[in-house]
N, C-alpha and C positions, 0 to 999 in steps of 0.2 A: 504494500500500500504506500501511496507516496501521500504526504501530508504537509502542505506549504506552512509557513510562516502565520499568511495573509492571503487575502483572494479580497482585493477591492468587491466591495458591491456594484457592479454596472449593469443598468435593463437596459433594453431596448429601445426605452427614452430617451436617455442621452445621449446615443448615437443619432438618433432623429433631430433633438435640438443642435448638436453640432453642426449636421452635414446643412443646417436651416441656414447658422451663422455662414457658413462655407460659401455656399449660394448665393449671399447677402452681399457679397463683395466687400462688408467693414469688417476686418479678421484685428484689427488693432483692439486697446482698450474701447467701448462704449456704452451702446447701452445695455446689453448682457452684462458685461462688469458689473454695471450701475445697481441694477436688476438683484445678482448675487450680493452686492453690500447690504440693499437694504433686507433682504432675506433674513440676513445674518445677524444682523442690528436688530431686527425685530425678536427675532428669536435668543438671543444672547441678553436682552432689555437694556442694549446703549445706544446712544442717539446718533452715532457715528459711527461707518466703517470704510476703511481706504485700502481695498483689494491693492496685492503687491504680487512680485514672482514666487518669495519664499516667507518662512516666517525669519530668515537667516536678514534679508533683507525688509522686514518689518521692523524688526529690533534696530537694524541700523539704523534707519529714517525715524524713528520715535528719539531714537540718542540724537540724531544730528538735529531735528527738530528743536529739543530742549539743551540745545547749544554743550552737550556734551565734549570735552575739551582735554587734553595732556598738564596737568597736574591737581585730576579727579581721581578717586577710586571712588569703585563701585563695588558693592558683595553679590557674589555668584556662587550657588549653590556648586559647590564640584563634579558631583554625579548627576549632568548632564551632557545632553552632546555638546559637544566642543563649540557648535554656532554660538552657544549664548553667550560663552566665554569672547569669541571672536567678535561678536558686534562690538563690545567697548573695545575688545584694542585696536580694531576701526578708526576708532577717533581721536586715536590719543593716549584715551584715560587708561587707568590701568585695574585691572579684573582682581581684585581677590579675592582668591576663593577660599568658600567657609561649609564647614561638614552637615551632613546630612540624618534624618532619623531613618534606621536602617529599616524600620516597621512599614513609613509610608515612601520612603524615599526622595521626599520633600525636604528641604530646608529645615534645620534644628533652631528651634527661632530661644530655646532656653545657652545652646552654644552661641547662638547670633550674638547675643545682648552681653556674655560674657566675654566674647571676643571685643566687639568694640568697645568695653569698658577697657580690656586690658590695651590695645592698640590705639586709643587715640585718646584726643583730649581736647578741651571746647575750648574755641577761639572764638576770634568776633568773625568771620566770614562763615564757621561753622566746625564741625567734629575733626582735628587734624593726627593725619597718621603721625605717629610718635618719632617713628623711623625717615619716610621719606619728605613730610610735610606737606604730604599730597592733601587736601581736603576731600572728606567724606560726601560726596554725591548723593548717593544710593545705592538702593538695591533692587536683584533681577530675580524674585522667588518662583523657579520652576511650579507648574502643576504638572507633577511626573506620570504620564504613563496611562494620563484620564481620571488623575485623582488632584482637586484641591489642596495647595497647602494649607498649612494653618494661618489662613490669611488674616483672618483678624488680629492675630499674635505679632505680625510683620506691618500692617499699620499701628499698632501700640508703638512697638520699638520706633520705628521711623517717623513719628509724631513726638518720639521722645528725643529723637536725633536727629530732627530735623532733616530726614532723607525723603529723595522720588524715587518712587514705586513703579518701578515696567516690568508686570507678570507678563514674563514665558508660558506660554498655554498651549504651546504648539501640540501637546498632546490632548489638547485636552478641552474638545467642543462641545458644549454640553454638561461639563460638571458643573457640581454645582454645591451648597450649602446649605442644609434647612429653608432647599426653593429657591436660592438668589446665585443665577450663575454666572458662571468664572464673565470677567468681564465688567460686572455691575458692582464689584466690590469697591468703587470709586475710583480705581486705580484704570492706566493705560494697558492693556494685554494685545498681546500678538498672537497667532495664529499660524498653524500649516494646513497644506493641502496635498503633501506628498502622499502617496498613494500607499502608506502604512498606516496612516491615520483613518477617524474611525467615517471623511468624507471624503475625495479626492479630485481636485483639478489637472492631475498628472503632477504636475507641479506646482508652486501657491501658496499664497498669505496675504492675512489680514491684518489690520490696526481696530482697534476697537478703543474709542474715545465718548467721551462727553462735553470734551470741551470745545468750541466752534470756531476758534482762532490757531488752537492744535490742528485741529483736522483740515484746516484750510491750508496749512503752513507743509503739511505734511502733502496733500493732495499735491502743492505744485510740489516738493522738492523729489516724488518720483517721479516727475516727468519732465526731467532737467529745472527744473522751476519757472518751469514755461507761465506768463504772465496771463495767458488765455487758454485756455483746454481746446485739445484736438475735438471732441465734438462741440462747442459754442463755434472754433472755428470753421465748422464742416456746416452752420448753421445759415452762414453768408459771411461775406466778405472775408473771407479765410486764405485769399493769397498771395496776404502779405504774413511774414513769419511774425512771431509776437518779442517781445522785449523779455530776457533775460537778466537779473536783475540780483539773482544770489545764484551759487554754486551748487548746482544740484544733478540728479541721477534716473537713470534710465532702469526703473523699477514697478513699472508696468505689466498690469495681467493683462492677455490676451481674450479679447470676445470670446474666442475658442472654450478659451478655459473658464469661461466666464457662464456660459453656454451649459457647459457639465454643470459648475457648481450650482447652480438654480436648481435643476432638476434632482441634482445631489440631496440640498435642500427640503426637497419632498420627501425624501427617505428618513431625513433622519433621525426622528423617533422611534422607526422601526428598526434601522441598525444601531441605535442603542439597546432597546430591547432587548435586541437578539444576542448581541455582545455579553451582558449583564445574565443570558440566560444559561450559556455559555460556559460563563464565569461561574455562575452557582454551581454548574455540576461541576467543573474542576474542584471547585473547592468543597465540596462534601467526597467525591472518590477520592482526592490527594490528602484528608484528614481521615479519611478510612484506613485507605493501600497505601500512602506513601509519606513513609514517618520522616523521611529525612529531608523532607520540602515541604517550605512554611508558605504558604498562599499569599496573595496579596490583601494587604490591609484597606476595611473601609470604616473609618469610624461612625461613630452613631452622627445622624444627622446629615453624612456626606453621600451624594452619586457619585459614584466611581465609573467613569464610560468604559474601561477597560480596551483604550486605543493600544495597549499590549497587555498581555497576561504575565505578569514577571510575580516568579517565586523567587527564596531567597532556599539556596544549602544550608542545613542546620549544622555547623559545623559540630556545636557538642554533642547532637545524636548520632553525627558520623564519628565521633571520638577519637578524632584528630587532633592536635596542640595548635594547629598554625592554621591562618589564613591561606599560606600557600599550600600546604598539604591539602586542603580542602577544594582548595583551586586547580589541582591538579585532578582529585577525584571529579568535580564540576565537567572538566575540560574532556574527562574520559566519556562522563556521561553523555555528554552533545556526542563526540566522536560514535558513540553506541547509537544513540535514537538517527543523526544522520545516514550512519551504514543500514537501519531499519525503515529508513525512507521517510524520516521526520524532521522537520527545519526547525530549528531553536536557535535562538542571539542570547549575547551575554544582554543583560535590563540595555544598559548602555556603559559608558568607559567614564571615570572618576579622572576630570580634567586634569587636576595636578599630577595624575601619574603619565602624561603624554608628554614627548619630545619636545614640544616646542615650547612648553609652559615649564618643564620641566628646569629645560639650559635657560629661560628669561630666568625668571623667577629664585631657582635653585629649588623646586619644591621637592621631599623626600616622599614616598610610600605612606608611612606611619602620619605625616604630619598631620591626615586628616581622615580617622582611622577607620572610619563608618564608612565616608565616600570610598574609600579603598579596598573594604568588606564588599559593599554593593556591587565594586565594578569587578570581584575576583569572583563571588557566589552567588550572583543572581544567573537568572536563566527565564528567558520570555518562551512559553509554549504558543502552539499554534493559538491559534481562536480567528473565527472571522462569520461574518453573517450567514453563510451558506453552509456551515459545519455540519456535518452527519450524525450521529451518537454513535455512527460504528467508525468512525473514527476517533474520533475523543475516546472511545474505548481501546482504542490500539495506541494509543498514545499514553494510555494511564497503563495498558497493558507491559509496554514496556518500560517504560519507569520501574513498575512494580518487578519485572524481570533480571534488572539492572543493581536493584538495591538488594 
């Protein structure tokens, strides 16, 4: 049996609204874009959305927006993909990354607050690193994997530090909190639409705002900061070019894709649903059959969309001493369920242990020992809207074979 990762949800809708745009002769940003933003504003409860290529490039235009700059820090959860970390050194500023709770894989917002007592200290522009004199910015709280962080815990601190808030959500459309989803927590949040997430544009992201002078500032500077938009200019007198006026970027969705995501959009209730349903049977067979894998966590009150399925290695039930002993067993395990025709990823990779953050910075393994747990012992199993039970059953089947 072969068993993917993922299997995007696509009908036979979205091929029909595509091949419509195709025909249309306008394949640029327009009014499909337009169409998916406000889809997505409606349904996420913010007043603003500004379709982009990636969420890699949502993050960056919300930093360059809010004049993000080279002697800022910003805190970046470490066990996340490397984009979030890469938007701020984008600009300048410099990324520090700060440990994670190994349960949700979110942000440690009780480490957050002891970190920045012990590393900085209040000046009159605002909180200054002790070491480089960089001033405290903000922070970037992933919602890991389709779950919420502890966001209310993360505006406490950053109302006590006087920090801005740009939630990472790229996983994560649809979660939510006791009903109020990611997005609407007052904060700016960004978005993907890569084709592992739980909609897909092929490619894609969004900004999600409330404020109307953000959202205008951001509108022009993805499309060089063009002083008139390609559809007002397609409206009339459009040929003459328009005035260019700050330094801006060619981060533009395509109608194309803009086309998918609407009818994406119709779906997505159902492929939460379906995700979530999913997700329950793994986690009643894996707390049956399979002792040495801890489920993902959803606290009381939270949706969890389950944009991947990530378990954690119990290392003290595999009764090993070390992180790496454990990571090696992890690593055998994939090598097994691959040779049995089943796709598994590590959750994702703990930034400070990669090359390039590694030689800036000087960051060791241990220095941030959770984020460094998650990215040795986690393990995403399949899941996706079309799932069989006689698959999910060959996939628990062999776990259970393995252990």
């Amino acid at each position: 049996m072969n068993v993917p990762i993922i299997k995007p949800y696509i009908t036979e809708k979205e091929g029909q609204e595509v091949e419509r745009v195709l025909r249309s002769g306008w394949l640029a940003q327009g009014k499909k874009v337009a169409e998916f933003e406000q889809k997505v504003a409606a349904y996420e409860g913010t007043k603003y959305a500004i379709a982009t290529t990636s969420c890699t490039t949502a993050l960056h235009l919300v930093l360059a927006a809010l004049d993000l700059k080279a002697g800022y820090d910003v805190l970046v959860p470490s066990f996340t993909f490397v984009a979030t970390a890469n938007s701020v050194e984008y600009t300048g500023a410099t990324p520090v990354l700060v440990d994670v709770c190994k349960e949700t894989f979110c942000i440690d917002t009780d480490w957050l607050e002891l970190f920045i007592e012990d590393h900085y200290c209040a000046g009159e522009e605002g909180y200054v690193n002790k070491k480089s004199g960089n001033i405290l910015w903000g922070v970037i709280p992933v919602n890991e994997f389709g779950l919420c962080c502890n966001i209310y815990e993360v505006i406490r601190i950053s109302k006590k530090y006087r920090l801005t808030i740009v939630e990472d959500s790229a996983c994560a459309l649809g979660a939510s909190i006791n009903g109020v989803h990611e997005g609407a927590f007052g904060n700016i949040s960004c978005l993907s639409f890569h084709p592992r997430k739980s909609i897909t544009t092929g490619e894609g992201g969004m900004i999600l705002c409330d404020d109307i002078e953000i959202a205008e500032k951001i509108r022009r500077l993805r499309s060089h900061s063009a002083s008139v938009s390609e559809v007002k200019r397609d409206s009339g007198k459009g040929y003459l070019l328009p005035e260019f006026n700050e330094l801006g970027y060619n981060y533009r969705m395509t109608d194309i894709q803009g086309a998918l995501g609407v009818v994406q959009m119709d779906h997505i209730d159902y492929i939460i649903s379906q995700r979530r349903k999913w997700a329950k049977r793994y986690n009643e067979l894996i707390n049956k059959k399979v002792g040495y894998l801890t489920p993902p966590c959803e606290p009381e009150g939270f949706c969890h969309t389950y944009q991947s399925y990530v378990c954690m290695v119990d290392q003290e039930k595999l009764g090993v001493k070390s992180i790496e002993e454990a990571n090696a067993w992890r690593n055998r395990l994939m090598d097994n369920l691959e040779a049995s025709g089943i796709s598994t990823r590590q959750g994702t990779h703990a930034v400070h242990t990669l090359g390039y953050y590694r030689n800036k910075y000087g960051y060791r393994h241990y220095d941030l020992e959770n984020a460094y747990a998650c990215d040795r012992l986690s393990i995403a199993l399949p899941l996706y809207v079309t799932m069989e039970q006689e698959e999910q059953d060959y996939v628990i089947d062999k776990l259970v074979e393995f252990g």
